[in-house]
N, C-alpha and C positions, 0 to 999 in steps of 0.2 A: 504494500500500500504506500502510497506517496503520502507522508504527513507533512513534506514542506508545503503542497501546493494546495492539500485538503484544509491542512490549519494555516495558513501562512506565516513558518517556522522556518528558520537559519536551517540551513544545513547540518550544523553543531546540533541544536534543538531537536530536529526530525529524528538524529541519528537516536541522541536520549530518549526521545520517546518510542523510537523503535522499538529501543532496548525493554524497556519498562512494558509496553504492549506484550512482547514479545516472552517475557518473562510470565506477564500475567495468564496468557494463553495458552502456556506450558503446564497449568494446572498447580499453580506453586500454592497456591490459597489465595486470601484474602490477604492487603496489604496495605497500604500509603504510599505515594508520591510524594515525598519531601521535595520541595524547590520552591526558592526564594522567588523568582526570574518571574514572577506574577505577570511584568509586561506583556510576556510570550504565552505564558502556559494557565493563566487566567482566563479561561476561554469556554464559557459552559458546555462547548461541543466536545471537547478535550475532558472536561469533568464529568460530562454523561457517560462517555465512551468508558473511560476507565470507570466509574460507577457501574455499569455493565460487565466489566470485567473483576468486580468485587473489591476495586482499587478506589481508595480517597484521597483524593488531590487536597495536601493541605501545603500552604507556602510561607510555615513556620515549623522550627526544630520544636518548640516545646507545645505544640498544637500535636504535632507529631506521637511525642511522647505519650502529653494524655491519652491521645486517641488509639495506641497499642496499651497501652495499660487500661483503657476504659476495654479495649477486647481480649482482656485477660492473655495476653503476651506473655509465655513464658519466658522469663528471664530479665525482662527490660528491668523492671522496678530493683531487683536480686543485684543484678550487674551494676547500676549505677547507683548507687543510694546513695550520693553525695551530690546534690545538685549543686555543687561549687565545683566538680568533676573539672577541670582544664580541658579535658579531649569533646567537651559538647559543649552547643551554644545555644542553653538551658534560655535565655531572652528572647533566640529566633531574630536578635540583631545582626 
């Protein structure tokens, strides 16, 4: 599928979202889309599609977080229980 010319997306973008489509279609579960790049990927055609494919587009790190620990993510909350963590950017700034 062409997502630079169906979403009108960078090259770079298309290829990301390939990836991400491509991932969800392999039957991996239910997931999120983290990305900031809201300019590009804020696009409700983009967020129904991956809604379809059991994937939520959010375009913050700790939006993210809730949203796997609200679906009981094994491990997320376990693995990082210091939101002062250095390796995540728990504000989504």
């Amino acid at each position: 599928m062409d997502y630079r010319r169906r979403h009108g997306l960078s090259p770079q973008d298309a290829i990301v979202y390939a990836s991400v489509v491509s991932d969800l279609a392999s039957g991996t579960g239910r997931g999120c889309f983290l990305n900031r790049n809201t300019k590009d990927f804020d696009d409700p055609d983009i967020a129904q599609e991956l809604w379809a494919l059991g994937c939520k587009l959010l375009p913050r790190f700790d939006q993210g977080l809730d949203y796997m620990r609200a679906q009981g993510a094994n491990g997320i909350a376990q693995a990082h229980p210091n939101e002062n963590d250095p390796g995540f950017d728990y504000a989504g700034e």
